[in-house]
Structures are given as structure tokens and as C-alpha cells.
TIMI-2910 file (N, C-alpha, C, CB; in pm, 1 decimal, decimal comma, always signed):
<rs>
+----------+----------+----------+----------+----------+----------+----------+----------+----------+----------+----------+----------+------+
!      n_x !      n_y !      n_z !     ca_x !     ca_y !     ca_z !      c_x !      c_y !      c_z !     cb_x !     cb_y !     cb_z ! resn !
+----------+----------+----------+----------+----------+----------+----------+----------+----------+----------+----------+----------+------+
!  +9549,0 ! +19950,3 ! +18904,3 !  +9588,2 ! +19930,2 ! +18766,3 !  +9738,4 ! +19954,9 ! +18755,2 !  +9508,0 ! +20023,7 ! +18670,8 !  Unk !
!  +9821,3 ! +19845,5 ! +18680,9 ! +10001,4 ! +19881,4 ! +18659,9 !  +9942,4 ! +19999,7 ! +18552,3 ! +10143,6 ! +19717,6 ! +18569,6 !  Unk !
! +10122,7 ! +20004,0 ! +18572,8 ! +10166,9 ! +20108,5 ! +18466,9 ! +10117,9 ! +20066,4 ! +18332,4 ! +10326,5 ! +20125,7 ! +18460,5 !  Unk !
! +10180,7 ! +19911,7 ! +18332,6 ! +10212,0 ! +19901,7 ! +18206,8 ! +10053,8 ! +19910,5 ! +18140,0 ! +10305,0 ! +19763,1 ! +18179,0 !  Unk !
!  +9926,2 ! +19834,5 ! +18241,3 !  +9801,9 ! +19843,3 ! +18148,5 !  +9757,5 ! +19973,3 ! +18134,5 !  +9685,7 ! +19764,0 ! +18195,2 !  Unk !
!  +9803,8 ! +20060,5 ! +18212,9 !  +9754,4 ! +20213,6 ! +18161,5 !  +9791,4 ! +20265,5 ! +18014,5 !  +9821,9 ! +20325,8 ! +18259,6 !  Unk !
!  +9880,2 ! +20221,4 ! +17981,5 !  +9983,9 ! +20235,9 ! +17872,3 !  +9914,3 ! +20140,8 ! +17791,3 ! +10147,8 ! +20202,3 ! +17905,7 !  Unk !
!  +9864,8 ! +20054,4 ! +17778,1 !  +9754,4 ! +19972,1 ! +17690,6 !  +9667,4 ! +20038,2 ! +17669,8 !  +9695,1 ! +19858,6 ! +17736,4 !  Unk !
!  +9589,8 ! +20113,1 ! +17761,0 !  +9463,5 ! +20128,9 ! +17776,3 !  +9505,6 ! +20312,1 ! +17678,0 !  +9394,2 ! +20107,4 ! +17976,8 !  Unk !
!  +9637,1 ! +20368,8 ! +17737,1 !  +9599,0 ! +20542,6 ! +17659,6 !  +9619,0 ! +20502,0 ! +17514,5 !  +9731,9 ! +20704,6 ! +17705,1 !  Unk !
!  +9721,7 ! +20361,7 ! +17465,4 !  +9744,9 ! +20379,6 ! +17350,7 !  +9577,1 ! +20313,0 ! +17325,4 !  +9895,9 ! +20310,3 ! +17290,6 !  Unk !
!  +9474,3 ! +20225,5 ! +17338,3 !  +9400,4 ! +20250,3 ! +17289,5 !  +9312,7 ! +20335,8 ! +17274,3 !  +9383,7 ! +20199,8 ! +17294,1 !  Unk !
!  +9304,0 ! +20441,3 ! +17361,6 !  +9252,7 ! +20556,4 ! +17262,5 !  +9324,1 ! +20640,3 ! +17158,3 !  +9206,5 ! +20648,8 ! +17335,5 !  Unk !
!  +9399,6 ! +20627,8 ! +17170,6 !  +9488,9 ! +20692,2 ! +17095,1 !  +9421,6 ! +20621,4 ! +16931,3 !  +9668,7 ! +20652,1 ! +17152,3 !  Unk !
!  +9451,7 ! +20500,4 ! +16968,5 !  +9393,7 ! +20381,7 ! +16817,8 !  +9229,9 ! +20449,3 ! +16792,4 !  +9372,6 ! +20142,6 ! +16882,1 !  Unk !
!  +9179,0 ! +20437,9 ! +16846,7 !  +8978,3 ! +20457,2 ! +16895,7 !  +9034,9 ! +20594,5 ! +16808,4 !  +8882,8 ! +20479,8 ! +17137,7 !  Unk !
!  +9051,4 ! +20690,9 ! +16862,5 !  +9097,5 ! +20863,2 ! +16760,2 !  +9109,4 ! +20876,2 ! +16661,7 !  +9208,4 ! +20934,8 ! +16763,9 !  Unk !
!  +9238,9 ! +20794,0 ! +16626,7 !  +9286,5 ! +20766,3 ! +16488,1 !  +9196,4 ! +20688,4 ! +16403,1 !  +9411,4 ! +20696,3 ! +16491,6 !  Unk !
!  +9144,4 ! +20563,2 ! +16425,0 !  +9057,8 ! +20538,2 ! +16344,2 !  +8972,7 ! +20594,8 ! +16350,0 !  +9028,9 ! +20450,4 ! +16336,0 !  Unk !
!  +8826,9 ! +20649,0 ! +16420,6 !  +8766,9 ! +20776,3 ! +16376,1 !  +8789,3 ! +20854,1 ! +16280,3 !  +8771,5 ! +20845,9 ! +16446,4 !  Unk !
!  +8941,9 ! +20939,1 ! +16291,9 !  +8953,2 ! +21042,1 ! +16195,3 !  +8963,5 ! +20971,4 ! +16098,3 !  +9052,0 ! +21138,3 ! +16203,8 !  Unk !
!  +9051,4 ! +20851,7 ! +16067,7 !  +9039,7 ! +20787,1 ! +15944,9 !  +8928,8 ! +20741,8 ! +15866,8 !  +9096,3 ! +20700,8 ! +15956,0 !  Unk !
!  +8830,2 ! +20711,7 ! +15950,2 !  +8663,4 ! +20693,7 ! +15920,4 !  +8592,2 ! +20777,6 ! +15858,5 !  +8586,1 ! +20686,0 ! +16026,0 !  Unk !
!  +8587,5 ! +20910,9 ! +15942,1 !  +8537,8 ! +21001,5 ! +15888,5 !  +8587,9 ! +21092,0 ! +15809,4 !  +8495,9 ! +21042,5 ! +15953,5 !  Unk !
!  +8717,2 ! +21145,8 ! +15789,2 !  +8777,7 ! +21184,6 ! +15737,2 !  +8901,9 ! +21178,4 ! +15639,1 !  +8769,0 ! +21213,1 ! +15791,1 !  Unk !
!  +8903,6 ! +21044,5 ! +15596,4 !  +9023,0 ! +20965,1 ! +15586,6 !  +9046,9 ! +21055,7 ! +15445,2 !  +9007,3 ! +20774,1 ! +15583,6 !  Unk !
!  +9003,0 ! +21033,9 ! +15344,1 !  +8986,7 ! +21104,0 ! +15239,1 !  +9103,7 ! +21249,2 ! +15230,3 !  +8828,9 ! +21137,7 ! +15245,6 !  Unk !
!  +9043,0 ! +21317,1 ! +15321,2 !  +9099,2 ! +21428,2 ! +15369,7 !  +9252,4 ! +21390,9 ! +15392,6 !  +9022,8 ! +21475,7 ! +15496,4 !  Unk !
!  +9297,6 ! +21298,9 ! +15508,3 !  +9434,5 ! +21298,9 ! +15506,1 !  +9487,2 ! +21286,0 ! +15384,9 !  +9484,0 ! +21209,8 ! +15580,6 !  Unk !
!  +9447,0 ! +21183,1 ! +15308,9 !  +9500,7 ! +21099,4 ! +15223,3 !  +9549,2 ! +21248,1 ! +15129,0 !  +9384,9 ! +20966,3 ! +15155,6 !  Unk !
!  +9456,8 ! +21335,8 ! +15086,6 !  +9479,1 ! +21432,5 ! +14999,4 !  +9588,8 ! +21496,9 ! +15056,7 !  +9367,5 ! +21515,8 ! +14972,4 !  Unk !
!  +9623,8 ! +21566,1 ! +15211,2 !  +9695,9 ! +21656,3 ! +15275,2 !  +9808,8 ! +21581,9 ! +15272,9 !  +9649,2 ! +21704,7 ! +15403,3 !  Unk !
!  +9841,3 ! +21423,7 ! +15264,2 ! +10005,2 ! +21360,9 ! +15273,0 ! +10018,4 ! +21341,1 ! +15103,1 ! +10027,8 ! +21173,1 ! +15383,9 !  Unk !
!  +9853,7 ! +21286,9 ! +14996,7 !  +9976,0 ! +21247,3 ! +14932,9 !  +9946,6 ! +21329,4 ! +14753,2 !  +9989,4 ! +21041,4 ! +14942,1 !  Unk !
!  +9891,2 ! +21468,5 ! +14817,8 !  +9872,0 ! +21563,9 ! +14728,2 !  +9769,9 ! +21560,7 ! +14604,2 !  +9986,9 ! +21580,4 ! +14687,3 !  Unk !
!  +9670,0 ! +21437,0 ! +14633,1 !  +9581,5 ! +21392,9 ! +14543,8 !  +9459,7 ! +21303,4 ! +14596,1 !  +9657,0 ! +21325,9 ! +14450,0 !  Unk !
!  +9351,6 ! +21303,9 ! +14525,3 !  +9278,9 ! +21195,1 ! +14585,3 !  +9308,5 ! +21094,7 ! +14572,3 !  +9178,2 ! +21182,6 ! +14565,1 !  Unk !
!  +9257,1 ! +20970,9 ! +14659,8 !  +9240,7 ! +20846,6 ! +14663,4 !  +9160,4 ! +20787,1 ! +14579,8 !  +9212,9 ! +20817,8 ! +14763,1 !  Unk !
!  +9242,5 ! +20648,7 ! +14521,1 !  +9135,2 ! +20627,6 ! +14426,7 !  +9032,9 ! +20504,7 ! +14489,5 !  +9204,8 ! +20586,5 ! +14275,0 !  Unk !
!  +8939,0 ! +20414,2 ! +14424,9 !  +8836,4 ! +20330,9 ! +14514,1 !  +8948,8 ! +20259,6 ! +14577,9 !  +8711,3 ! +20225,4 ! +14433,1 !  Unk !
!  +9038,1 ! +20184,4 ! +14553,3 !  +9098,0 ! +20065,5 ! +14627,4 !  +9166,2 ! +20183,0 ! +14764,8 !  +9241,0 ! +19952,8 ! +14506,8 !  Unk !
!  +9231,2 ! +20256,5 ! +14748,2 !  +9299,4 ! +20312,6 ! +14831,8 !  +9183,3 ! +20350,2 ! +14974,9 !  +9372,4 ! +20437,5 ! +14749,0 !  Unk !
!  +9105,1 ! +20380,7 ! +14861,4 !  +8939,9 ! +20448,9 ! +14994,1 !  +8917,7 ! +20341,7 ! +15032,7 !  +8759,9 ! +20525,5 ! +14936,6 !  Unk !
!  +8908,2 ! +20214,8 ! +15025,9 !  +8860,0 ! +20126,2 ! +15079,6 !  +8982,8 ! +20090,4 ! +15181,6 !  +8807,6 ! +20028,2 ! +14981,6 !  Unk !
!  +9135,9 ! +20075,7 ! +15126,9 !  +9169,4 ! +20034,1 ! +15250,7 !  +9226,7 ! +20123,0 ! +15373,4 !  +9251,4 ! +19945,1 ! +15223,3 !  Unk !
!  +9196,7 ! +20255,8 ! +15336,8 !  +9121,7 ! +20354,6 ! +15460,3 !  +9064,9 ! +20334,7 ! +15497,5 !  +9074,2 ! +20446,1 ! +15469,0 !  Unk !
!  +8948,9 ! +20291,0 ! +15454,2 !  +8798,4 ! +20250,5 ! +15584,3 !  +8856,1 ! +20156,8 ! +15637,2 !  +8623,1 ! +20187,9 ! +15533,9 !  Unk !
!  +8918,9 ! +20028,7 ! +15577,4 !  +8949,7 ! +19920,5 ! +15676,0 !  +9063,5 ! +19926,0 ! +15797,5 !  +8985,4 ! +19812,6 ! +15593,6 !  Unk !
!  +9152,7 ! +20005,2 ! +15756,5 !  +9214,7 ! +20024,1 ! +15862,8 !  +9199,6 ! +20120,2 ! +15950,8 !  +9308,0 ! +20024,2 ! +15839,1 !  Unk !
!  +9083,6 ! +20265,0 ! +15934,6 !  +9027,3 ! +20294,0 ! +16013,4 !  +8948,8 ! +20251,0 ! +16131,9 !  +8998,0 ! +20330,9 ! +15966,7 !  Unk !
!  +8891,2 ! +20124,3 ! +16035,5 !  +8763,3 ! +19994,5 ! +16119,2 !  +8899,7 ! +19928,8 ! +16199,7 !  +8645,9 ! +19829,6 ! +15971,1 !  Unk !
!  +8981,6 ! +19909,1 ! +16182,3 !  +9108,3 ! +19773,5 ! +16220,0 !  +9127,1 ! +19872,9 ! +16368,0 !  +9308,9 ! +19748,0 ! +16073,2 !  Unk !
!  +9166,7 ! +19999,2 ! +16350,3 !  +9216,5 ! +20077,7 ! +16457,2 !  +9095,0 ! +20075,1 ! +16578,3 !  +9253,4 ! +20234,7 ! +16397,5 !  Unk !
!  +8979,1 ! +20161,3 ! +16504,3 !  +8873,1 ! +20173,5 ! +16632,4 !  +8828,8 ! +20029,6 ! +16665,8 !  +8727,0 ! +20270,7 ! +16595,0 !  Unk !
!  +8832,8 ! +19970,4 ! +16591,1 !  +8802,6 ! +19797,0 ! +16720,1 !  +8917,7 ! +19755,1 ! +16777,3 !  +8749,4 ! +19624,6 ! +16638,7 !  Unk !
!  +9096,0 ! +19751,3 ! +16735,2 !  +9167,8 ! +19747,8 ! +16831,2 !  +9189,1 ! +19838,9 ! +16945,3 !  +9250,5 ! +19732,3 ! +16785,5 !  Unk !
!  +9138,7 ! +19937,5 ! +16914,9 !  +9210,6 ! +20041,0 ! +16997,6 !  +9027,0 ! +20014,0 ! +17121,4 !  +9263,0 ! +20254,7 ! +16878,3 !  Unk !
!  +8934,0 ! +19962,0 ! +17083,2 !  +8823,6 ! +19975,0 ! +17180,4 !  +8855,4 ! +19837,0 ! +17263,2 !  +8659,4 ! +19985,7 ! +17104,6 !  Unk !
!  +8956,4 ! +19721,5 ! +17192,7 !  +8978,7 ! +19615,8 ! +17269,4 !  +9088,4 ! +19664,3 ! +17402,3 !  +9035,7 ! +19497,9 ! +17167,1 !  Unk !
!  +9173,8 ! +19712,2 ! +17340,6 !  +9279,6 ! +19743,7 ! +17417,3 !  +9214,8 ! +19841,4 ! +17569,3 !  +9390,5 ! +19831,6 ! +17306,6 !  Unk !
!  +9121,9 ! +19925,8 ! +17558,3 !  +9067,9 ! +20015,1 ! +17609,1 !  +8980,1 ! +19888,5 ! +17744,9 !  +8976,5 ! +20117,3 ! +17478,9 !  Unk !
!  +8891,4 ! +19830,2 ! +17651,4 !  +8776,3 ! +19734,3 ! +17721,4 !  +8863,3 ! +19626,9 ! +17830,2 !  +8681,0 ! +19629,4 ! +17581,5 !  Unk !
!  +8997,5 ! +19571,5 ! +17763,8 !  +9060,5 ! +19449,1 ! +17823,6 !  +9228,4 ! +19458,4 ! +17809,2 !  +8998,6 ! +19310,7 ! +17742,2 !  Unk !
!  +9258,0 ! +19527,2 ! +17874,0 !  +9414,7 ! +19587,8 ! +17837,6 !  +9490,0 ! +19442,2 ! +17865,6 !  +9483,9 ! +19742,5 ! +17961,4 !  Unk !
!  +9451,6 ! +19421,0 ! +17926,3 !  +9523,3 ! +19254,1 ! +17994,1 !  +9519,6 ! +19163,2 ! +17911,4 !  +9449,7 ! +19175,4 ! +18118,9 !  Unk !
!  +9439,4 ! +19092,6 ! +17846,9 !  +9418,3 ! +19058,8 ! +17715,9 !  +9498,8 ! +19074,3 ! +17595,8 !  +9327,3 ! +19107,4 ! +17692,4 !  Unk !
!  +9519,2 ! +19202,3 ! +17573,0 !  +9509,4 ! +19250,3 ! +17436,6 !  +9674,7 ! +19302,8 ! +17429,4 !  +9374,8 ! +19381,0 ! +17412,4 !  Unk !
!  +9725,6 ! +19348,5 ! +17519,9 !  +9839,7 ! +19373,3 ! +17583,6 !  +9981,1 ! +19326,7 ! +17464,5 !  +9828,0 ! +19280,9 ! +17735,4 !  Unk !
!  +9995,1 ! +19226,8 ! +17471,0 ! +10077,0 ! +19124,4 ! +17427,2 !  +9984,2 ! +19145,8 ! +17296,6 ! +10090,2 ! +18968,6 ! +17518,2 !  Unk !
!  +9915,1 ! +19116,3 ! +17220,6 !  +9864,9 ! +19134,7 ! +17066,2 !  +9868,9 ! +19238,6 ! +17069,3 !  +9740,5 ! +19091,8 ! +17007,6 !  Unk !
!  +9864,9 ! +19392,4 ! +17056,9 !  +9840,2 ! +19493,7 ! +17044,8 ! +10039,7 ! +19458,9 ! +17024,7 !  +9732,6 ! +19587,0 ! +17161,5 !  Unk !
! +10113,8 ! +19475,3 ! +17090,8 ! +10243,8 ! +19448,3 ! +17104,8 ! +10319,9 ! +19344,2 ! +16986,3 ! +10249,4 ! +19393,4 ! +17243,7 !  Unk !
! +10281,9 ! +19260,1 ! +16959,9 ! +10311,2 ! +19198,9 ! +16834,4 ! +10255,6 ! +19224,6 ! +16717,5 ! +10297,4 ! +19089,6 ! +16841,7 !  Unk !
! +10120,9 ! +19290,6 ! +16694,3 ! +10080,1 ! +19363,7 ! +16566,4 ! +10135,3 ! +19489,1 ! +16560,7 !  +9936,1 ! +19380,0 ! +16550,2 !  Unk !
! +10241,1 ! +19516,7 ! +16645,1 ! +10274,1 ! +19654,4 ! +16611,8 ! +10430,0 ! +19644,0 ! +16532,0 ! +10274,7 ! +19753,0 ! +16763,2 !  Unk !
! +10483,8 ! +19505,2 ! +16622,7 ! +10636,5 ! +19476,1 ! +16582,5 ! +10596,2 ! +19412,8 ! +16408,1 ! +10730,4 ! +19329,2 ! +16717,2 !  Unk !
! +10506,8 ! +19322,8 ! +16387,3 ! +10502,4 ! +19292,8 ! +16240,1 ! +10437,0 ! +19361,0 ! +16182,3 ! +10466,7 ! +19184,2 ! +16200,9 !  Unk !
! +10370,2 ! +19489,3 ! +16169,7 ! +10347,4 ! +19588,6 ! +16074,8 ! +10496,3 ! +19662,3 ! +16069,0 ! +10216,4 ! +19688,3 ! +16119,9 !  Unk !
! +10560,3 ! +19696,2 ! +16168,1 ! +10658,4 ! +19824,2 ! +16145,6 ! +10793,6 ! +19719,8 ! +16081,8 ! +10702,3 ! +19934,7 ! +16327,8 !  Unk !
! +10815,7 ! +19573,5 ! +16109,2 ! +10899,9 ! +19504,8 ! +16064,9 ! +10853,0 ! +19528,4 ! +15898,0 ! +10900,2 ! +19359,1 ! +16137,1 !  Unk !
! +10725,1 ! +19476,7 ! +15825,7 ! +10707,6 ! +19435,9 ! +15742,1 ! +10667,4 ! +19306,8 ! +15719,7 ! +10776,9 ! +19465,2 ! +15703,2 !  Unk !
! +10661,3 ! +19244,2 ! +15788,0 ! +10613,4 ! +19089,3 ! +15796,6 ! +10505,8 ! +19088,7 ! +15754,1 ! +10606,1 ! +19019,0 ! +15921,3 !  Unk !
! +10370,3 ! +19168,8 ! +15761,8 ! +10320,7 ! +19210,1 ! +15794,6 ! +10233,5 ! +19208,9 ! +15644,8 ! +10375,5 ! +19294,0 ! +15872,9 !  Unk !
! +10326,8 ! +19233,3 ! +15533,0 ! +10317,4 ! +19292,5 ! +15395,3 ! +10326,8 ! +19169,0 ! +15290,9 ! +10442,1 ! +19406,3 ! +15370,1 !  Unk !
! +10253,9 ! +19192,1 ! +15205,0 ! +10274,9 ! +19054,8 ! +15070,5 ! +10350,5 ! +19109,0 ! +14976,6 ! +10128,3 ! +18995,2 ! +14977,8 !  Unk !
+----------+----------+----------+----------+----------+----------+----------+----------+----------+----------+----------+----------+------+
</rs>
């Protein structure tokens, strides 16, 4: 295995983690960053990007080779903003 797919493969667990906690606990962060609860729309798009993380982060894990290059461009147009309406 390269370097580089190892580095696919830890950041998807890393993703697989994070969405978990966001799954199960998302609620919880949301209160500890933004000093209040979440209201329905916000809870919902916690679960989804909880769900978005643990299935990317289980692709990246399952097929680093694959996913490699997408995992890599969904990261540059979320943090660009492209990403955003």
C-alpha cells in the first residue's frame, strides 16, 4: 500500500468518527459551539452530514484508490465555498 492511499484510508476514518459523533451526538456539539439548541432544520442538516461523512469516510476506507481524487476535490469545494448557494 503507498503512502499516499494510507492517507486516504486514515482520513477515512477519521470521516467514519466524525460522522458517528455527529449521528449520535450531534445535538450535543451543536449546543457546546453554538451555545444553544438546534432548531429542526439545523438537526436535520446534522444528521445529513453526519450520514455524508460516515459513507464517505467508509468509501475512502473500502476503496482508497477510487475515492482518492473525490474525497480531494470535495474537500477543495467545500473549504473554497463553491460548494454553497
Amino acid at each position: 500500500m503507498s503512502g499516499r492511499m494510507l492517507v486516504v484510508r486514515l482520513a477515512g476514518v477519521g470521516g467514519m468518527a466524525w460522522g458517528a459523533v455527529l449521528l449520535a451526538r450531534g445535538d450535543e456539539v451543536w449546543r457546546r459551539l453554538e451555545a444553544r439548541d438546534p432548531d429542526v432544520v439545523e438537526e436535520l442538516g446534522i444528521r445529513a452530514l453526519g450520514g455524508r461523512h460516515l459513507v464517505q469516510g467508509s468509501a475512502q476506507l473500502l476503496a482508497p484508490r477510487a475515492t482518492g481524487g473525490v474525497a480531494l476535490a470535495a474537500a477543495a469545494v467545500t473549504r473554497t465555498g463553491l460548494g454553497e448557494r
